[in-house]
C-alpha positions in Angstrom: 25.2 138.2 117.7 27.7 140.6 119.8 30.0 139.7 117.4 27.8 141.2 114.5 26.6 143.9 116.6 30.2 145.9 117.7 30.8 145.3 114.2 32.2 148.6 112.5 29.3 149.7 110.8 27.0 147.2 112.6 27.3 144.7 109.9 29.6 141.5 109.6 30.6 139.4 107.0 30.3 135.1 106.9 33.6 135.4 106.0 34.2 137.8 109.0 32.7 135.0 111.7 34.4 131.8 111.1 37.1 132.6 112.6 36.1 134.0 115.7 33.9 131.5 116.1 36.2 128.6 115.4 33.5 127.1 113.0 33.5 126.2 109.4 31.7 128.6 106.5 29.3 126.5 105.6 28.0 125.6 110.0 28.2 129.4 110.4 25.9 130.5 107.2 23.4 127.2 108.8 23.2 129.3 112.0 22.8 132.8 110.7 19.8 131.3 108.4 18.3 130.5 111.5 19.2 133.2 113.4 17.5 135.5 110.5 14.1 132.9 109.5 14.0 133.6 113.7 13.5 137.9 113.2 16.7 138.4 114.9 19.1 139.5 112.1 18.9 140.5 108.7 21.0 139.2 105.6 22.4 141.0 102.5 24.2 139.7 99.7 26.8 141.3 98.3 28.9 139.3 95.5 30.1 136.2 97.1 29.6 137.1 100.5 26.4 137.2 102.9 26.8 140.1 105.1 24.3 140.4 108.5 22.9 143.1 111.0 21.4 142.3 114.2 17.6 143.6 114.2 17.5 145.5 117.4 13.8 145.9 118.0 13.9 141.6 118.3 16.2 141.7 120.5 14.6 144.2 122.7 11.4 142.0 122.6 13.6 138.7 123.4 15.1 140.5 126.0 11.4 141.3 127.8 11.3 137.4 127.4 13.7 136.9 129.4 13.4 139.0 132.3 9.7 138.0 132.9 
């Protein structure tokens, strides 16, 4: 999710994680499908590519979570 969210533009491409993350294309779109069916990012496709945001207003709420 940081990596997504210092992003330019706020917005990362698939092709944009696997590296950072170490971890093939296909494990990396697996986790952002449930990172998004979860509220916490949003998904956009564009051609070939699947490009994500991080939905701020979940992760405020997940943050309130976690410091109850």
């Amino acid at each position: 999710m940081s990596l997504i969210a210092s992003s330019e533009g706020g917005e990362a491409c698939i092709c944009d994680l696997t590296a950072p993350v170490g971890l093939a294309q296909p494990t990396v779109s697996h986790h952002m499908r449930l990172l998004v069916e979860a509220g916490l990012a949003s998904r956009e496709q564009r051609g070939r590519w699947a490009y994500y945001r991080v939905e701020p207003a979940a992760l405020a709420r997940a943050a309130g979570f976690l410091r109850a």
